[in-house]
Every structure is written in C-alpha cells, then in structure tokens.
C-alpha positions, 0 to 999 in steps of 0.5 A: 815466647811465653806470655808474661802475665800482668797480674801473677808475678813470681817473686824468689828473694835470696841470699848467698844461694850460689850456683843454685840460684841461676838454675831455679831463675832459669827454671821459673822464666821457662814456666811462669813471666814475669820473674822478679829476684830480690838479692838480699845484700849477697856477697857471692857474685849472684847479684851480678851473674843475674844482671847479665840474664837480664839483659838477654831476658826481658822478663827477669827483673833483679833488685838488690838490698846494698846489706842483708836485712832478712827474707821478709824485707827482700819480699816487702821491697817486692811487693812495693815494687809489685803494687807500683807495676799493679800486679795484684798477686805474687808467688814466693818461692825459694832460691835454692831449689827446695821449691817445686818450680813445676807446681807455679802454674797450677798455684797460679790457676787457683789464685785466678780462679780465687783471686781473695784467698792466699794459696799456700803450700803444704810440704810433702817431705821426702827421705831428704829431709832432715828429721829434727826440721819435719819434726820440728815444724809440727810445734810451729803448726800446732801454734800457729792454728791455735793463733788462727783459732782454727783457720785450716792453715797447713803448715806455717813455714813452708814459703811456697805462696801465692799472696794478694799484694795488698793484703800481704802488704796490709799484714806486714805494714800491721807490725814492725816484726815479719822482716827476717825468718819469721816472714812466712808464719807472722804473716799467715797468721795476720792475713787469716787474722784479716779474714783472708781465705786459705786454700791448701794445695799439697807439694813435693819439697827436696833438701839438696846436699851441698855436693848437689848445690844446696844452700841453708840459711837456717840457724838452729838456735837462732832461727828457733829463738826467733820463732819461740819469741814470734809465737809468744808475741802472736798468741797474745795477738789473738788474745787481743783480737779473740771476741772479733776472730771468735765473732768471725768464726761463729758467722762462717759456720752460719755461713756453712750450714745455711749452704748446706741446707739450700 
C-alpha cells in the first residue's frame, strides 16, 4: 500500500469529463496518495461511479458542487477542504487526461524541496494539438509577463501546478473573479504579485480525440471573452501595484549580483 502524504495532495476538479475521468483517478491513486476530485455540478453519472471507488479506496476523496460553478470554484472548495485536513500544498491537475499523471511525483519532490515556490508546469506540445490553441496561448503568455513585470512565468494556462494552499488561497480570496476559466492565468499572475517564487518544470501534454475519450470545455468565443476581459482587468492591476512590483524586482536583481560576487 502507497504511502499517503500529509502534506502533498493531488486535486483534479471536473466537469462532464465521462469515461476519461475514472481512468486518470485511477492513474493518479497508483502514483500519488491522497487524491481528492471535485465534480463541479456533473450530470453524467461521474459523481457517482466515483463514490463507488471510494468506498474500496480509502485515499480517494470525492466533493461535489449540486450546480456547475466553474473550475476556480471546483478548486476554491478543494482548497478550503485542504487547509481544514492541513495540508500545505496542492497538485492540480486535469480530468481528461491531457496531464501527464507520471510527472506528479517529480513535481511534488521539487515542491518539498521548495516548499514557498509555486511549481508550474510548462506544456510540450505534440502533433495533437490543435494549432490555433498553441498559438493562441502565445498572446496569453506575453501578457501575462507583462503583468508580472517579468516573473519568468512559462505559460499561464497550462493548469498542471503545484501551489502553497495558503498563498493560493490569499490570490483567490484578493478578487471576486478566478472562479471559472480564467483560474489558472488570474492566479499566477497574483501569486507572483505576492511575491510567490516560480519554478518552471517542462511536461508532455496530449489532445485526445473524442474516438479516444476526449473531453473539452473550451469555448472559442466565450473562453477568449473571458480572457481579453481578465487581461484587461490585470494589466491595470499591475498599474496600480507597479512602484511595490518595480521596488521588488529592483531588490531580487541586488539580490542576484551580491550572490554572484560571494
């Protein structure tokens, strides 16, 4: 029997993912204890198939939303539940097998190895991906460095993380938005505005066709709104925090030099 941590805990929120989702809890229980899933309102039976895991594996633990209310919501219930067991980290991942289940422990080792950095992950696209998402995630990145002033984050979108529960927490609790698609950008974003360290760790990601048992949420027009508007909303942010965030950057580079010349 794997030794369940009680620390670390892998977090998958999800929503109409269908077959796929039992396969990736079933994945993720054989590399990493505990796991925790929360159905974000599902109408596909999901909710219940896992229950019956549940009761045959002790460290799965399932939540349920009665309505969908987005995936920064699914996670903000996590994370509430996280902090009550005090846990002090959490692994997001994906439900519909886009993530790469084999890389959760390596991201776990570097998160207890740097318990105050958020470890994200940096996608690796292969040929299924669809073009106009690779390229479109580019205009994402470019602003959301811009907001950061810099902060070496790699990708903004890709939801493959290792956060601190209570710094997570303090970025969502900072703003009423972050609670549907916009999750994983808003929050890098205001975590590096905290001062929270990044880490980049590169890993494979793959877009299964729906023959193989793919499942999106993503909605062109809708999703992109979403994210024009958040973009919008941040780059004013960092306006109004630029003399702290350009203070900050100046003192790290200080920082930097007065290492290198030890």
């Amino acid at each position: 029997m794997k030794s369940a941590s009680k620390t670390h805990l892998l977090l998958i929120p999800t929503y109409n993912t269908g077959p796929m989702l039992l396969q990736v809890v079933r994945q993720a229980l054989a590399v990493w204890q505990p796991v925790w899933v929360v159905v974000d309102g599902s109408d596909d039976g999901s909710a219940e198939t896992l229950q019956e895991l549940a009761a045959s594996e002790t460290q799965l633990t399932v939540l349920r939303h009665a309505v969908n209310r987005g995936k920064g919501s699914a996670v903000y219930t996590g994370l509430q539940a996280a902090l009550k067991e005090n846990f002090s980290h959490v692994l997001t991942m994906d439900a519909d097998g886009q993530h790469p289940v084999s890389a959760v422990q390596s991201f776990m080792e570097i998160s207890r190895q740097h318990p105050l950095a958020m470890v994200l992950g940096e996608p690796v696209f292969d040929s299924s991906a669809p073009a106009i998402r690779v390229k479109g995630r580019k205009i994402s990145n470019f602003f959301g460095n811009l907001e950061t002033l810099g902060a070496g984050i790699h990708d903004v979108l890709f939801g493959f993380r290792v956060y601190p529960v209570k710094a997570l927490l303090e970025a969502m609790d900072s703003s009423s938005f972050a609670r549907r698609f916009d999750f994983d950008p808003e929050v890098v974003v205001r975590m590096a505005w905290q001062g929270v360290p990044v880490i980049n760790r590169p890993v494979p990601v793959r877009y299964l066709s729906a023959e193989q048992g793919g499942v999106s949420q993503f909605r062109y027009l809708r999703d992109n709104v979403l994210l024009t508007w958040m973009h919008g909303r941040l780059l004013l942010g960092m306006l109004l925090r630029l003399p702290v965030l350009l203070w900050r950057k100046l003192r790290n580079s200080r920082r930097g030099r007065c290492r290198e010349d030890q």
